[in-house]
MMTF fields as JSON, N, C-alpha, C and O atoms, coordinates in Angstrom:
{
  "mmtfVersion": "1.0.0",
  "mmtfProducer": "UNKNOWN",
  "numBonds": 423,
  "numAtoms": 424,
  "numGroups": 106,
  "numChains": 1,
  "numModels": 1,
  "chainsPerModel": [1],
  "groupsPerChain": [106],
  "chainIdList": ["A"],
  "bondAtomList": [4, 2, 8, 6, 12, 10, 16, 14, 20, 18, 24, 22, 28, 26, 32, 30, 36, 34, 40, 38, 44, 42, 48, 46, 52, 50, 56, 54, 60, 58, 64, 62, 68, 66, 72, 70, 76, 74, 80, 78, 84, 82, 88, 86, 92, 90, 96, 94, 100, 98, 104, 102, 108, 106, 112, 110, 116, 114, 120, 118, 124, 122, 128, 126, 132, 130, 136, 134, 140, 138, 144, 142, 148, 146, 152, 150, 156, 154, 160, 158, 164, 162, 168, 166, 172, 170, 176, 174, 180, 178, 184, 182, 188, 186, 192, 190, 196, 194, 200, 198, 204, 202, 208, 206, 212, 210, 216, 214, 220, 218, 224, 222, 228, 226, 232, 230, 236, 234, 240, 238, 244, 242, 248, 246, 252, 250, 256, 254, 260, 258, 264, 262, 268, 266, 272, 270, 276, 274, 280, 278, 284, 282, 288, 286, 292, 290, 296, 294, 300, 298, 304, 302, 308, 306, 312, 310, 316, 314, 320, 318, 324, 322, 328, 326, 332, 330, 336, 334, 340, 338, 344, 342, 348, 346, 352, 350, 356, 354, 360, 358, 364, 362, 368, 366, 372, 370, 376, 374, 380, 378, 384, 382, 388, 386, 392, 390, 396, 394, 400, 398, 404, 402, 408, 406, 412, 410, 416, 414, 420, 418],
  "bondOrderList": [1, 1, 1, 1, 1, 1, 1, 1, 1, 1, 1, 1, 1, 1, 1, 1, 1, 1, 1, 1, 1, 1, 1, 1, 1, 1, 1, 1, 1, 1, 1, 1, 1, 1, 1, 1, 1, 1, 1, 1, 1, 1, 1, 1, 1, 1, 1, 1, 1, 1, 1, 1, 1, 1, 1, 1, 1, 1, 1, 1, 1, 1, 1, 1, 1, 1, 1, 1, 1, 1, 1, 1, 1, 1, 1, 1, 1, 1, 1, 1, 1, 1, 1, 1, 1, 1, 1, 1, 1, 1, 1, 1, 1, 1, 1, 1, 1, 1, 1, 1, 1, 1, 1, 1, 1],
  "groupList": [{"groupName": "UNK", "atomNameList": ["N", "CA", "C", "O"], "elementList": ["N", "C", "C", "O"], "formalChargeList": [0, 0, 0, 0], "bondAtomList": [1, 0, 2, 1, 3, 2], "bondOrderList": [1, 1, 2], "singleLetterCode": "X", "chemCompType": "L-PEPTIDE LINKING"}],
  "groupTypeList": [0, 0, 0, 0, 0, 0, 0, 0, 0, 0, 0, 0, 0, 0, 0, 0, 0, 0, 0, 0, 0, 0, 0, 0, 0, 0, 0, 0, 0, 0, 0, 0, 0, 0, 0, 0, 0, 0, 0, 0, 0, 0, 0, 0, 0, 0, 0, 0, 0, 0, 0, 0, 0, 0, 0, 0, 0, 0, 0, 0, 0, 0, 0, 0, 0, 0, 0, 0, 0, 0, 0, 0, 0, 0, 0, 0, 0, 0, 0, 0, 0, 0, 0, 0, 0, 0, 0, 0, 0, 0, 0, 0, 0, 0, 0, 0, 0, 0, 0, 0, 0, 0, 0, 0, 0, 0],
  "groupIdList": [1, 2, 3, 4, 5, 6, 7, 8, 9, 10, 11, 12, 13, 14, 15, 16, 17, 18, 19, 20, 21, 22, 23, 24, 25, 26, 27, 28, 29, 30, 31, 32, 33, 34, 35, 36, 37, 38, 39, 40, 41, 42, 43, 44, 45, 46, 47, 48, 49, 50, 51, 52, 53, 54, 55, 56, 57, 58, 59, 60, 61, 62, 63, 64, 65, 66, 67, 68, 69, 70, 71, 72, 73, 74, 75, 76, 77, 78, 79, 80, 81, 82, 83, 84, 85, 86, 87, 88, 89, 90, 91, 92, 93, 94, 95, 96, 97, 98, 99, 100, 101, 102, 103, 104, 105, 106],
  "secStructList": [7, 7, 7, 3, 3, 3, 3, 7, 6, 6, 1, 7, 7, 7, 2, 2, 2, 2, 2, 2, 2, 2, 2, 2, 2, 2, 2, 2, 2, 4, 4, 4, 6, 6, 6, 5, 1, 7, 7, 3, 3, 3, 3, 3, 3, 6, 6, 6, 6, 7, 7, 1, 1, 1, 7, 3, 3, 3, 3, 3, 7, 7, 7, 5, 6, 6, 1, 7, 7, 7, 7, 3, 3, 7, 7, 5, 1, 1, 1, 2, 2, 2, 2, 2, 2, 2, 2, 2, 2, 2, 2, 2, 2, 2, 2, 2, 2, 2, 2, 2, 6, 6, 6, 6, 6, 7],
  "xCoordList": [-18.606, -17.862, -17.541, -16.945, -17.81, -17.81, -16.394, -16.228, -15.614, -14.181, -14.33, -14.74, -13.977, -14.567, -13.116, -12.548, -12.581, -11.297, -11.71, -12.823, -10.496, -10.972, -9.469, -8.59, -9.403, -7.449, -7.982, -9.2, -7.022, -6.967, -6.238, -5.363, -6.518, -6.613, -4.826, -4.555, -4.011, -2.865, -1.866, -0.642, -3.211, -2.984, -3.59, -4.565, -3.084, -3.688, -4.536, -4.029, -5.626, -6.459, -6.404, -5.274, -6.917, -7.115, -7.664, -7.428, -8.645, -8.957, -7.92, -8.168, -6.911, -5.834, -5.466, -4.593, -5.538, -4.711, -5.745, -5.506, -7.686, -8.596, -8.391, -8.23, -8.312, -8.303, -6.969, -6.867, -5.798, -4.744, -5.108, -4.98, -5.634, -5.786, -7.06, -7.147, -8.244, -9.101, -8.799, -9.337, -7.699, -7.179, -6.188, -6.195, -5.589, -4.444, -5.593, -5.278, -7.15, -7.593, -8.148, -7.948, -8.952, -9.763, -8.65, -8.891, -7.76, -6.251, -6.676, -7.531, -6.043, -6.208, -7.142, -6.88, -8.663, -9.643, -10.873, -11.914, -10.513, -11.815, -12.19, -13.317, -11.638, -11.999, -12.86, -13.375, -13.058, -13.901, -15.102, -15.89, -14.972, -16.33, -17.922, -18.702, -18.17, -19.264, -19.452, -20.518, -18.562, -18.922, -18.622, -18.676, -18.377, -17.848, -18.732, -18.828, -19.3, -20.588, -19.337, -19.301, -18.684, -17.515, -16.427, -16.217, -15.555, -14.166, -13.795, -13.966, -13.429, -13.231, -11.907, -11.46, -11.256, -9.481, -9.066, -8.901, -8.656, -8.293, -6.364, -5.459, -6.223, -4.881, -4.303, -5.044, -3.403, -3.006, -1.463, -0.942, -0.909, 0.515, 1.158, 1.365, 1.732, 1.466, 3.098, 3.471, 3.753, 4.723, 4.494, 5.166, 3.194, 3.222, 4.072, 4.103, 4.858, 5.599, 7.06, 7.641, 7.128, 8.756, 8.713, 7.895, 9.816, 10.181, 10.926, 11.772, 11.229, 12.063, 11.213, 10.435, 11.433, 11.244, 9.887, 9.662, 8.821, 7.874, 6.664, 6.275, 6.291, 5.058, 3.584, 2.508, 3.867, 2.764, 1.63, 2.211, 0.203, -0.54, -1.516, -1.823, -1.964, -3.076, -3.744, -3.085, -5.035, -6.011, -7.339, -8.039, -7.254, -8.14, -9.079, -8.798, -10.22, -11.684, -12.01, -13.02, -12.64, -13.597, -14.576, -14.458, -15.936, -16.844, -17.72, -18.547, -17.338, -18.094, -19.559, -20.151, -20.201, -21.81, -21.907, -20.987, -23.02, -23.117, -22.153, -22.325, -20.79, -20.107, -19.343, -19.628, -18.818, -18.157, -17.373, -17.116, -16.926, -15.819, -14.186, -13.932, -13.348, -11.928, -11.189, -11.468, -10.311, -9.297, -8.601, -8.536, -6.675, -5.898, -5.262, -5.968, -3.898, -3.179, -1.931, -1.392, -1.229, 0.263, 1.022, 0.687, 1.838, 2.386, 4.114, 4.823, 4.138, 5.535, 6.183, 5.995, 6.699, 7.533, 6.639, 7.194, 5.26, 4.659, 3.311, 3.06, 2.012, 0.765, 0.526, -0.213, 1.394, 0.941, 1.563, 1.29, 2.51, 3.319, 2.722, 3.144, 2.0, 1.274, -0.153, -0.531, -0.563, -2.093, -1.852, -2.626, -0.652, -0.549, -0.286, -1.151, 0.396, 0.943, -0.335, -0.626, -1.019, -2.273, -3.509, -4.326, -3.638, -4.36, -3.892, -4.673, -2.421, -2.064, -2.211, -2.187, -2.382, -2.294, -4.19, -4.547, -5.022, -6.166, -6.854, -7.93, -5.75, -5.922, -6.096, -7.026, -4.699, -4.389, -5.625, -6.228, -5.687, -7.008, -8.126, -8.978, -8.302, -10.013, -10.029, -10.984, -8.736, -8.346, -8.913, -10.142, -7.767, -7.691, -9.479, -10.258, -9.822, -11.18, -12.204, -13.032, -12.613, -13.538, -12.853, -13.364, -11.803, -11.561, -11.64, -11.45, -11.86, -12.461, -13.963, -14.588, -14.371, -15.927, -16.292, -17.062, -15.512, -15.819, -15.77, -16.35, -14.653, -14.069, -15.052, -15.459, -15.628, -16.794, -17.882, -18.816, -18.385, -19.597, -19.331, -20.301, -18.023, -17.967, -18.383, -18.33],
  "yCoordList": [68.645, 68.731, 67.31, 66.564, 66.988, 65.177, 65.816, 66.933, 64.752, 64.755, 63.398, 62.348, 63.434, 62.592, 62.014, 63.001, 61.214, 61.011, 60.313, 59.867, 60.349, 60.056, 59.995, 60.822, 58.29, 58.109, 58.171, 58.083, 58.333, 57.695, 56.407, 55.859, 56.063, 54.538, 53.936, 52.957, 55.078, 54.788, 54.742, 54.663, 54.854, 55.205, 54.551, 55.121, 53.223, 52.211, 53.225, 54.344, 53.062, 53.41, 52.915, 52.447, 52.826, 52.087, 52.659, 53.831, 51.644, 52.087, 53.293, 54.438, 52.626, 53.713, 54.304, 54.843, 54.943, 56.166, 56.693, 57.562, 56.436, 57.491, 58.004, 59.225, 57.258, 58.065, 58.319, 58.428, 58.393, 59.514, 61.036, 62.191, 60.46, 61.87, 62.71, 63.91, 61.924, 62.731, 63.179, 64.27, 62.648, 63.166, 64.58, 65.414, 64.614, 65.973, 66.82, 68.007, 66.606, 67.28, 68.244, 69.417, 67.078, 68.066, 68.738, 69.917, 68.401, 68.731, 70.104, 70.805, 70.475, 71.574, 72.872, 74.072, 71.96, 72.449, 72.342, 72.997, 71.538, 71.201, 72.758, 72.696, 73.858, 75.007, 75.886, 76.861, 75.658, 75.872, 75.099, 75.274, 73.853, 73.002, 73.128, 72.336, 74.591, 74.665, 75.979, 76.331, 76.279, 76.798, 76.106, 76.63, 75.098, 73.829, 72.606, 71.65, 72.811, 71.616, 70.29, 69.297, 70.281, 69.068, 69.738, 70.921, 68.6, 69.045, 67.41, 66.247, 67.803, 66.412, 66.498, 67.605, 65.766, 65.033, 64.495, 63.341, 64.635, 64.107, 63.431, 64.166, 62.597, 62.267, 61.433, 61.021, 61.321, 60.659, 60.777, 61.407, 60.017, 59.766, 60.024, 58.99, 61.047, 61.477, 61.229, 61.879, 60.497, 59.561, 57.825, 56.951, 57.678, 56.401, 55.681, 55.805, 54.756, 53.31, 54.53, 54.764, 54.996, 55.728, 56.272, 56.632, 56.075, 56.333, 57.691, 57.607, 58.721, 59.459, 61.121, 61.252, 62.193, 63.217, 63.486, 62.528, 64.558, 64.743, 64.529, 65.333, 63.404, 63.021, 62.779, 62.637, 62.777, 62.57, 63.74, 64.804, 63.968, 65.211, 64.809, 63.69, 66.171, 66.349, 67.163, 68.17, 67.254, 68.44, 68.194, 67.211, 69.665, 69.755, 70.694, 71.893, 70.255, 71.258, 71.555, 70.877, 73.083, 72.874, 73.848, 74.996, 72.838, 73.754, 74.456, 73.908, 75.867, 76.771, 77.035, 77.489, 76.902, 77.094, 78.286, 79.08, 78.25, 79.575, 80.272, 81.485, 79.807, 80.259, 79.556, 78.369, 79.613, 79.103, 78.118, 78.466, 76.696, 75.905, 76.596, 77.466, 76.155, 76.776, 75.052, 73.884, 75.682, 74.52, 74.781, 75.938, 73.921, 74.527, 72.815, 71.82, 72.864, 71.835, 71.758, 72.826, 70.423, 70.293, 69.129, 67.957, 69.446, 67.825, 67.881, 68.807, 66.593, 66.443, 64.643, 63.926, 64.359, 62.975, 61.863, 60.777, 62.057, 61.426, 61.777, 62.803, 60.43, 61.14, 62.149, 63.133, 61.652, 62.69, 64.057, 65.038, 63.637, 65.662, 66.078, 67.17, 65.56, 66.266, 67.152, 68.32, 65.893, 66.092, 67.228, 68.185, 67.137, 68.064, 69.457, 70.304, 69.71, 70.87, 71.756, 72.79, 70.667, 70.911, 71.43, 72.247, 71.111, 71.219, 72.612, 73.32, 73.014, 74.449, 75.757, 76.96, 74.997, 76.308, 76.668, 77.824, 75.612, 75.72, 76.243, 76.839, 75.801, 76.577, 78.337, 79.143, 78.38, 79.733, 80.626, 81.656, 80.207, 80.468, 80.543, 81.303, 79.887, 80.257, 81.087, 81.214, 81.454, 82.445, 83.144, 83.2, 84.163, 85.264, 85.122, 86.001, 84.334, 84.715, 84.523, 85.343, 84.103, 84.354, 85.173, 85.495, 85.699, 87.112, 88.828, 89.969, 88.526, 89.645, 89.864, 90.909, 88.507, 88.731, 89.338, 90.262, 88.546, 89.551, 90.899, 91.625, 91.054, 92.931, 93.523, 94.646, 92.741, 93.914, 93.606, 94.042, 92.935, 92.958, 93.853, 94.47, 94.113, 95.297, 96.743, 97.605],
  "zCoordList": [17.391, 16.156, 15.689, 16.466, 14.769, 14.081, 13.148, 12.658, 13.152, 12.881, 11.794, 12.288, 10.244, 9.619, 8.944, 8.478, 8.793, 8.247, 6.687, 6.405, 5.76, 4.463, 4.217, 4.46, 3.443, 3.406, 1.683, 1.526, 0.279, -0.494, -1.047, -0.376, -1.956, -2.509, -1.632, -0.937, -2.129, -2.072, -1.234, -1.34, 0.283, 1.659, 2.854, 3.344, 3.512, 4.339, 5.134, 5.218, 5.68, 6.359, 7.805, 7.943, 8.666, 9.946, 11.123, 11.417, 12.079, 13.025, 13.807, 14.185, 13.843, 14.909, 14.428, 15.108, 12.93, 12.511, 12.916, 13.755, 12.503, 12.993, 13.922, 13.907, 15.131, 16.231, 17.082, 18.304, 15.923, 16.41, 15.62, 16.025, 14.275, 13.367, 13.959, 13.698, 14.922, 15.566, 16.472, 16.664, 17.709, 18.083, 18.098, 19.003, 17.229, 17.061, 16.49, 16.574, 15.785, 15.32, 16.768, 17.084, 17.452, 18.824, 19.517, 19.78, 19.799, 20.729, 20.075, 20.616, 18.872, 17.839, 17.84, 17.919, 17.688, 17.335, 18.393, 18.437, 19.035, 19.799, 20.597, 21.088, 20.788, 21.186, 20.374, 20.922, 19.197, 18.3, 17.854, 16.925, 19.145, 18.539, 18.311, 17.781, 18.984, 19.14, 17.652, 17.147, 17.41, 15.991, 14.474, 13.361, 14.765, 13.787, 13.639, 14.408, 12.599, 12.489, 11.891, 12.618, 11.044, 10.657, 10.788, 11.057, 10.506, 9.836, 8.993, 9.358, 8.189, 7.259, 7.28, 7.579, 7.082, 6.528, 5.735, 6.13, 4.448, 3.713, 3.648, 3.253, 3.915, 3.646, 2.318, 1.426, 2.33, 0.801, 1.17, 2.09, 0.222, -0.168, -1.053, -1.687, -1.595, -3.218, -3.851, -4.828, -3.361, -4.368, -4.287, -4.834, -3.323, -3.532, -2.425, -1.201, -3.453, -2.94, -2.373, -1.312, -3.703, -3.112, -1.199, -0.352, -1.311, 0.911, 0.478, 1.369, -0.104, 0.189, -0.005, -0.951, 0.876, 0.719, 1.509, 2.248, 1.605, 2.651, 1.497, 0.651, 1.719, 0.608, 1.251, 0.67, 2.568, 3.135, 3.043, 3.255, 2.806, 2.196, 3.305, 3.715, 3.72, 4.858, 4.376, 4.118, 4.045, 3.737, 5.109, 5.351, 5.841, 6.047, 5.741, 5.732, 5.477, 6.036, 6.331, 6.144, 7.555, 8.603, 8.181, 7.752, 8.493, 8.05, 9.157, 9.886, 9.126, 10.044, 10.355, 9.376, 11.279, 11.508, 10.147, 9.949, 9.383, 8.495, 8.048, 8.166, 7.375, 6.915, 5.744, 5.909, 5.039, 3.627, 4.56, 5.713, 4.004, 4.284, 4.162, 3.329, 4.949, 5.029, 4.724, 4.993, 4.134, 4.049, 4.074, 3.657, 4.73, 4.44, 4.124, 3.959, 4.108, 3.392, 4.058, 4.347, 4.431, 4.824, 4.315, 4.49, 3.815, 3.37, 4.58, 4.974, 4.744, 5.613, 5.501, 4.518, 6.353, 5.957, 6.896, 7.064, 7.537, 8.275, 7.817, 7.186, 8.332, 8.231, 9.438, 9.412, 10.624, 11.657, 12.008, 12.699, 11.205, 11.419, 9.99, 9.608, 9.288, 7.994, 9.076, 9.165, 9.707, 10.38, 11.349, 11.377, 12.256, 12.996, 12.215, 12.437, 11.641, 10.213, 10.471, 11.072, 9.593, 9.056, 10.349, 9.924, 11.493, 12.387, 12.975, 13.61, 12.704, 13.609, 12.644, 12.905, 11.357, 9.945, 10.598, 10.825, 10.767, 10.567, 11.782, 11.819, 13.166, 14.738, 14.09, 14.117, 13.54, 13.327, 12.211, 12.517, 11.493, 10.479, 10.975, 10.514, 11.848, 12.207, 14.062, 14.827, 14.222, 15.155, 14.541, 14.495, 13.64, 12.803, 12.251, 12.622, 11.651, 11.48, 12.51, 12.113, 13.353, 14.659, 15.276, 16.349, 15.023, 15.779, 14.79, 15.213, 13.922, 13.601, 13.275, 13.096, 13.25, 13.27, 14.716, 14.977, 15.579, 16.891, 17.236, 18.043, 16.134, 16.61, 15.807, 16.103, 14.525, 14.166, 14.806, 14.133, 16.024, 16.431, 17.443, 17.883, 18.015, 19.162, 18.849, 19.727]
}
């Protein structure tokens, strides 16, 4: 599973955020890696300069072997409690869906 990070303009980037944000991603997801060709990340900052309130935005992607892309979204007062947010909405989402594709193959 290739874990692809993507900051916008208005959001320092860096070696070590990658690989905390790839991190909480495999922690997350890596149990699904073998049905997960990517998962992309989008983060951003969406008041900017301002410090106050949960502005930090996490979108993730994951795109399923032969199946439509899923995304879900978290915003919080950090990039990494956004990333994490975002990594347990998307644990939970692709539960619920690889588990009923299973119950109809039974």
């Amino acid at each position: 599973m290739l874990v692809q990070v993507n900051t916008s303009s208005n959001t320092h980037g860096s070696q070590e955020l990658n690989q905390r944000v790839e991190a909480i991603v495999e922690a997350s997801l890596g149990r699904f890696g073998d049905r997960l060709t990517r998962v992309e990340v989008f983060l951003s900052d969406e008041n900017g300069a301002k410090t106050h309130g949960d502005d930090k935005k996490c979108v993730l992607e994951a795109r399923p072997t032969n199946m439509q892309p899923v995304i879900v979204t978290d915003v919080a007062a950090t990039l990494d409690f956004a990333v994490q947010g975002a990594a347990q909405k998307m644990e939970r989402h692709l539960d619920n869906t690889f588990g009923r594709i299973q119950d109809r193959h039974r």
